[in-house]
C-alpha positions as a printed Julia matrix, in Angstrom:
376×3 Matrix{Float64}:
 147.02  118.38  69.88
 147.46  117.38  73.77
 150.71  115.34  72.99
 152.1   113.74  69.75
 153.18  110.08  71.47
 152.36  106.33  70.22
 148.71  106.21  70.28
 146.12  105.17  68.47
 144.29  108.96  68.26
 147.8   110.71  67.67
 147.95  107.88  64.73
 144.79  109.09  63.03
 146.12  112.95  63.18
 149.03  111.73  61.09
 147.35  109.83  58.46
 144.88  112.67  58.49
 147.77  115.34  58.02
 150.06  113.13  55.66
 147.07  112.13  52.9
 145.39  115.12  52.89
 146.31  117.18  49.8
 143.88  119.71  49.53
 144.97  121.48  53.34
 147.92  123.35  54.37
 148.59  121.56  58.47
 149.91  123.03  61.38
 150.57  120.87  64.25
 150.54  121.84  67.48
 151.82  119.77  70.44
 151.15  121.2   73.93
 154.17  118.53  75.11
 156.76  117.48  72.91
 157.22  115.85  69.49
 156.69  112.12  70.86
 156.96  109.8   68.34
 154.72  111.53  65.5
 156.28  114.87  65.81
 159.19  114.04  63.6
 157.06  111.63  61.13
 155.02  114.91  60.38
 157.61  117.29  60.07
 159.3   114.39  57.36
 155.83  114.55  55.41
 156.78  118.49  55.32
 153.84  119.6   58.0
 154.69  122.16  60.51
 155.12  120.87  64.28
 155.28  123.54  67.05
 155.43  122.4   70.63
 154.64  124.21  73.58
 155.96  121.69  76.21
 154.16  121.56  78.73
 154.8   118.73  80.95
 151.87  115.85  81.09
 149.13  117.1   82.86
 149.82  120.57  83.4
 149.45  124.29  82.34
 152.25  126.83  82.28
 151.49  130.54  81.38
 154.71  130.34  78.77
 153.3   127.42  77.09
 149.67  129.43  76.9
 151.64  132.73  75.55
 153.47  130.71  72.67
 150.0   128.64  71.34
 148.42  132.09  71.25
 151.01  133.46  69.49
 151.57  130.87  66.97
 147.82  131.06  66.38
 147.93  135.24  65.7
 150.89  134.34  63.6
 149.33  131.79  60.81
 145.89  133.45  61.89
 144.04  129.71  60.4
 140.65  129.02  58.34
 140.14  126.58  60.89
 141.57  125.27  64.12
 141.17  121.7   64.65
 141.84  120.76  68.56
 142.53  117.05  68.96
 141.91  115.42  72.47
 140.14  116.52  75.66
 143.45  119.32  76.69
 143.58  120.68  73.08
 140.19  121.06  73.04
 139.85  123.2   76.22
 143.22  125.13  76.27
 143.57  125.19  72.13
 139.85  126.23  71.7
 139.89  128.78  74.37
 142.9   130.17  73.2
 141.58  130.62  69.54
 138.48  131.61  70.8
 140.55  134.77  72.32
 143.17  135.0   69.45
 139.32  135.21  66.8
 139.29  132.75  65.3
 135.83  132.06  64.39
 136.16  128.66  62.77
 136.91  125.74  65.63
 135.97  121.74  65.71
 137.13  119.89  68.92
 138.07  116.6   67.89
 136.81  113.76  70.6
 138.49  110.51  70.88
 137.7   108.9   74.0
 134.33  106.67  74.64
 134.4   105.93  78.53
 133.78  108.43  81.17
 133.33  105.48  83.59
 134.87  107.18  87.04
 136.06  103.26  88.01
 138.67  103.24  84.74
 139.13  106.99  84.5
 141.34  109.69  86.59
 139.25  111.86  88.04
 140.85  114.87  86.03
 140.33  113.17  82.75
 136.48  113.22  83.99
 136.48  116.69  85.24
 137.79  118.13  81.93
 135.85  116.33  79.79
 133.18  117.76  82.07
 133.99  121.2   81.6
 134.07  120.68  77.79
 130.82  120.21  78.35
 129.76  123.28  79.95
 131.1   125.09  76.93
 130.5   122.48  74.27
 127.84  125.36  72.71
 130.3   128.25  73.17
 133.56  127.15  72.09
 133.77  125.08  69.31
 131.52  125.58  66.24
 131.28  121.93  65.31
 132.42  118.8   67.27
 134.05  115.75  65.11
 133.3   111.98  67.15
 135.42  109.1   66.22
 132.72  106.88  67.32
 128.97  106.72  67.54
 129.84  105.39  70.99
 131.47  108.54  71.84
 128.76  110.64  70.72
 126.38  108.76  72.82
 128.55  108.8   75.92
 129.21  112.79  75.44
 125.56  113.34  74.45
 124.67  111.89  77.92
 126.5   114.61  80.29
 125.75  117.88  78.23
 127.5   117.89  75.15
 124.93  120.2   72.63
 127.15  122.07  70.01
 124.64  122.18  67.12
 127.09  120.94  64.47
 128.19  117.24  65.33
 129.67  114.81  62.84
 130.98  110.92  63.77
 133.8   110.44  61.67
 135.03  106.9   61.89
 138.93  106.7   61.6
 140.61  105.59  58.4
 143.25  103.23  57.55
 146.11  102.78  55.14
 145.03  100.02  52.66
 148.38  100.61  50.82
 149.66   98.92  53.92
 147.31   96.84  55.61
 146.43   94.25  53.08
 146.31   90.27  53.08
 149.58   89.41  51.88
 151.12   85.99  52.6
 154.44   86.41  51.04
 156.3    88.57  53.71
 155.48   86.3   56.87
 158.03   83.53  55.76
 160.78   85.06  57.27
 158.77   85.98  60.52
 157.72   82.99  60.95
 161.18   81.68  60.98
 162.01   84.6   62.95
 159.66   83.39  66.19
 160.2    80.29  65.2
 156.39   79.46  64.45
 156.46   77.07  61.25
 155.27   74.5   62.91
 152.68   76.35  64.87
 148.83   75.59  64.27
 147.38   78.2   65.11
 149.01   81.35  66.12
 146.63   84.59  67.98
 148.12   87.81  69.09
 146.97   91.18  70.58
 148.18   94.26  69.66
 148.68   96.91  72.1
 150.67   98.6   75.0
 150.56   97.34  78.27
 147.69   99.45  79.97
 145.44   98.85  82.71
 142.58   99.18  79.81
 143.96   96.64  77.63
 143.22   94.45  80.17
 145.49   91.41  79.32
 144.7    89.64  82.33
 141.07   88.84  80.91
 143.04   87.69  77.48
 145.37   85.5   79.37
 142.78   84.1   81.36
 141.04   83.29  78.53
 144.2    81.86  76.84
 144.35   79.52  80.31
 140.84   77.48  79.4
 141.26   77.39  75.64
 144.92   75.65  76.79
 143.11   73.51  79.22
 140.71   72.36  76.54
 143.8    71.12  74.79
 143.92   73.6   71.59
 147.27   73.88  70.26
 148.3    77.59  69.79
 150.96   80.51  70.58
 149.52   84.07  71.33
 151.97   87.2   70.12
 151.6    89.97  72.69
 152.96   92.9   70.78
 153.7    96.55  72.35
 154.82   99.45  74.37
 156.24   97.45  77.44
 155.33   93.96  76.48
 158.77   92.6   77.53
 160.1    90.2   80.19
 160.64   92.89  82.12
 157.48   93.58  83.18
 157.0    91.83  86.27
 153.35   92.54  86.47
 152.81   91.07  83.14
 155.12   88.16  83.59
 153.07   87.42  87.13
 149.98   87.32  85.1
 151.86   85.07  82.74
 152.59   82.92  85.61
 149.88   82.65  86.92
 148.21   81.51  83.67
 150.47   78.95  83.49
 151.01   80.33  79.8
 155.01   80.39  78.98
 155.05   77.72  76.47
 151.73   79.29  75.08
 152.98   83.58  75.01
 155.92   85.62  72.72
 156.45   88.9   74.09
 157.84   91.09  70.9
 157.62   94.25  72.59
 156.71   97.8   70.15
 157.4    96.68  66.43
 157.71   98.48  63.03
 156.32   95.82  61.05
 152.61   95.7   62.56
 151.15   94.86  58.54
 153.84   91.36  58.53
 152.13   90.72  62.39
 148.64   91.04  61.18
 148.99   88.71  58.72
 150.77   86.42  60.31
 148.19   85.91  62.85
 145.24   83.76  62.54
 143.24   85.48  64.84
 143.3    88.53  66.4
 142.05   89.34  70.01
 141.01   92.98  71.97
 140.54   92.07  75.32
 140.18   96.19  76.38
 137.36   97.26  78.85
 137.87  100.8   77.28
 138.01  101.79  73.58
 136.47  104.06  71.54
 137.37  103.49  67.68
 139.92  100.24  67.96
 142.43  100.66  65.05
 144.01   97.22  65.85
 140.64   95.57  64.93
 140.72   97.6   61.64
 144.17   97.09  60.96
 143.98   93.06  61.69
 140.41   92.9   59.49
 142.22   95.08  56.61
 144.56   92.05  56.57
 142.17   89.5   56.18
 142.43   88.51  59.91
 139.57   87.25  61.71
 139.11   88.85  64.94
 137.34   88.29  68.74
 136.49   91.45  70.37
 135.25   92.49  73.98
 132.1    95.14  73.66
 134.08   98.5   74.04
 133.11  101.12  71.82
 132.88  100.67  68.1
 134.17   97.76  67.68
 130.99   95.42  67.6
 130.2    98.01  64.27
 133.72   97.09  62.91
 133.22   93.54  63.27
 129.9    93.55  61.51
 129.54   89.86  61.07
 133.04   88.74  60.22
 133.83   87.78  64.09
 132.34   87.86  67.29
 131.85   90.32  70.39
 132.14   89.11  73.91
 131.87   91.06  77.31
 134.07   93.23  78.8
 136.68   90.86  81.63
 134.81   87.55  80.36
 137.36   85.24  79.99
 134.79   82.13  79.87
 133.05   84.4   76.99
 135.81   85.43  74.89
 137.68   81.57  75.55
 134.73   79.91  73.8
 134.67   81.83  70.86
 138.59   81.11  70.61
 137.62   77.55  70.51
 135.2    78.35  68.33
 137.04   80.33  65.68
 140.12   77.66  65.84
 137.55   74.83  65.37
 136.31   76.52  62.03
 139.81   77.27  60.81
 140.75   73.48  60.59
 137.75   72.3   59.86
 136.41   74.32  57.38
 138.44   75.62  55.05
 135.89   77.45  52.61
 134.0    79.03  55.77
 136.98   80.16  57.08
 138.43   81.75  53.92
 135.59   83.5   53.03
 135.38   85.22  56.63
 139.03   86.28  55.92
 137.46   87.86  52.28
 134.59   89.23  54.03
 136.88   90.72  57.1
 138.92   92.62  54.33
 136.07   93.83  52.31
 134.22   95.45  55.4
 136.94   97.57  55.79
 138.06   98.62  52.16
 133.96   99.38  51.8
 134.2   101.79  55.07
 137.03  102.73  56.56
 139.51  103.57  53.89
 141.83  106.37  54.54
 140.18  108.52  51.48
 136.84  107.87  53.34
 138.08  109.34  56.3
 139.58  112.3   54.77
 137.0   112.97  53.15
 134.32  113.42  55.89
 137.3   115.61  57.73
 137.23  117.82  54.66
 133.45  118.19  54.3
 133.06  119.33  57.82
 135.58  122.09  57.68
 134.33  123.23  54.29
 130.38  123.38  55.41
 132.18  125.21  58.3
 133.72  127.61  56.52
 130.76  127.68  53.99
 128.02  128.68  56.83
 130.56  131.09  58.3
 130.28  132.69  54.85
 126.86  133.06  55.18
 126.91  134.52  58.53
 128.74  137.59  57.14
């Protein structure tokens, strides 16, 4: 694993790790434990760490992954993100071990939105894409097309979508009261929110400009901004803010524990990204009964399906009339709306359940170790 910090891959690795029952997990962080390190290690799964700073390589950090490796000597190593997969499948590769899936969870190698590292290793894993790994694992179809398209040709590749916590993400109406009260949103219409840290990809200027015309066509509403540096603070988001004319209209609740209570306190939820590959917010608003509006960045317009609608990437006009839209439905009409909620909650449970996901992971590593079988 590159680095075990708040993100939406490093979030799959620990669902992945904490509901699968059938595997013994290792984790390896080439940083440090970030904020998943400790969760895993409470769900009794062992976390080494080589850190390495972000970025970089350093010959100790190298020695120690190889030696952990010889140590547990694995079935199967699964590498998780562009570094793992180059240093950690190298490194196995030399340790022999025989049995190794990269795991790819990016879907935009556009050089504009991209450092130019990030491009040149994902580059590189394609040079060796039929050496190193015996089987590659795509969270997205997008992914796979975007990875097909510079070189990537390992003859064992499997899109597994990621899966989510239904235990947790659920409609349920009964623990928003005191949130509401909280925010101080009872009397609030109609209340939209994105979740997600402030990033240049996130692109929150498109959702605030968006947020401008639906306010200048008079719609009554207050937008949650929830994440990693989504606080006053942030001068470059409060300029945007500004500029928007949005302060009456914008909360800024920062990185929250209680992401279930927000999703179903919103109405509506909004991605406004340029880059994505598998959105988990859109899953995780959807598995809530949440009707969400989505730019057309990786999977998402296959999440979706038809419960909500897909705009362009930094089209505010786009994305602001299906707002309008959506809020024009919700008050109405009430059984339209209602059964998109149902139907946003059912496309979810149907295909992107936890167990779904787990599932797939475990089929590919037992064909793996299945064929290797063979091969002897």
């Amino acid at each position: 694993m590159t680095g075990l910090n708040n993100g939406g891959a490093e979030a799959v690795l620990y669902r992945l790790c904490k509901y699968d029952k059938i595997n013994e997990h290792i984790v390896i962080s080439m940083m440090d434990y970030g904020k998943y390190g400790e969760l895993l290690k409470n769900e009794n799964v062992n976390v080494y760490t080589l850190d390495m700073p972000a970025g970089k390589l350093t010959l100790n950090g190298i020695i120690n992954l190889y030696k952990i490796i010889k140590q547990f000597k694995p079935n199967v190593v699964q590498t998780w993100m562009y570094h793992a997969n180059l240093i950690g499948g190298i490194v196995s590769k030399i340790a022999g071990i025989k049995k190794i899936v990269w795991g790819i969870h990016h879907s935009n190698l556009d050089k504009t939105h991209n450092k130019k590292s990030t491009i040149f290793i994902a580059k590189i894993l394609g040079k060796i894409s039929n050496i190193v790994p015996t089987d590659i694992i795509f969270c997205a179809e997008k992914s796979y097309e975007v990875h097909k398209s510079i070189g990537y040709r390992c003859k064992n590749i499997k899109v597994v979508p990621n899966g989510y916590e239904l235990d947790k993400f659920y409609p349920n109406i009964e623990n928003i009261q005191n949130l509401k009260k909280e925010l101080n949103l009872d009397n609030t219409r109609n209340i939209i929110g994105f979740v997600a840290r402030f990033d240049e990809l996130k692109d929150h200027n498109n959702l605030l400009h968006s947020l401008k015309v639906v306010k200048e066509g008079r719609v009554d509403f207050k937008c949650l901004l929830v994440g990693a540096n989504i606080v006053s603070m942030n001068k470059e988001l409060m300029n945007m803010i500004e500029k928007y004319d949005l302060f009456e209209n914008i909360i800024l609740l920062g990185e929250r524990n209680d992401i279930p209570d927000i999703m179903n306190l919103l109405d509506i939820h909004i991605l406004s990204s340029y880059s994505e590959a598998f959105p988990n917010v859109l899953c995780e608003a959807m598995a809530c009964g949440t009707p969400c509006i989505t730019t057309d960045v990786g999977d998402a317009a296959f999440i979706i399906g038809n419960t909500g609608y897909v705009v362009p990437i930094k089209n505010p006009n786009a994305m602001s009339k299906k707002i309008i839209e959506m809020i024009y439905e919700k008050e109405n009409d009430t059984l339209a709306w209602e059964n998109r909620k149902l139907k946003c909650n059912e496309r979810i449970v149907k295909n992107l359940s936890i167990e779904k996901m787990i599932q797939n992971y475990q089929m590919v590593w037992k064909n793996l170790y299945n064929r290797t079988k063979e091969v002897k």
